[in-house]
N, C-alpha and C positions, 0 to 999 in steps of 0.2 A: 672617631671614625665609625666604621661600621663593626657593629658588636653580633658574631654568627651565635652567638648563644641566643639571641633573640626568639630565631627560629627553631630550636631544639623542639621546644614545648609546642607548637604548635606541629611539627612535624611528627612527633610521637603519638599524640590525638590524632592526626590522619589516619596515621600508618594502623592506631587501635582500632578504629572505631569507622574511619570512612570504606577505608580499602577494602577491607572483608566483606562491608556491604555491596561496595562498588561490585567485587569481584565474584557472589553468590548472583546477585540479580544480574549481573552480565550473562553466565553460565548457564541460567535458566532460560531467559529469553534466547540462548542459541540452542538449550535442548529443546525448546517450545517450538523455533525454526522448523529443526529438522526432523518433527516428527510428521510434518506436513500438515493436511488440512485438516480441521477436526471434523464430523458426520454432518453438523449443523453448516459447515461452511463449505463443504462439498454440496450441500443442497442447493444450499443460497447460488454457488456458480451455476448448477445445473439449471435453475430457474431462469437464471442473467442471461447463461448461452441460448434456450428455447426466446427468452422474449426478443435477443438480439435476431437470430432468425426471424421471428412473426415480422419485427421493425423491418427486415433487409427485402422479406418480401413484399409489404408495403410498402415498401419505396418503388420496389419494381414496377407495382401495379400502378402507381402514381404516375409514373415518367412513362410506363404504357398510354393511357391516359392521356396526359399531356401530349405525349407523340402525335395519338392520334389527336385532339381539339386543337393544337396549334405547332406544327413541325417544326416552326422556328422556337421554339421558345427557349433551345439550350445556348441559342445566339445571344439572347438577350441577357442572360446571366454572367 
């Protein structure tokens, strides 16, 4: 039948050697979570948010645009 000493030995090599790694590199990446954004990555959004506004404004002026050269055109889409 089934022999549980089989898995003794691999069980105790987890428990050495995987688990403590498992359980420091978990720890870390949720102190790394919660310390929030680092200076480099606060910039980066501050960038994204400015170009999202220039894109939002250009779209305005687009569909201004368009408004006026063809009034129908939001039919057609």
């Amino acid at each position: 039948m089934f022999d549980p000493e089989i898995l003794v030995a691999p069980f105790i090599l987890f428990m050495i050697f995987v688990a403590p790694l498992w359980l420091i590199l978990h720890y870390r990446s949720k102190k790394q979570v919660s310390q929030g954004l680092s200076e480099h990555e606060h910039r980066q959004l501050l960038e994204l948010a400015q170009k999202a506004e220039k894109m939002a404004e250009r779209v305005e002026t687009l569909e201004a645009l368009l408004d006026q050269e063809s009034p129908q055109w939001r039919r057609k889409v």
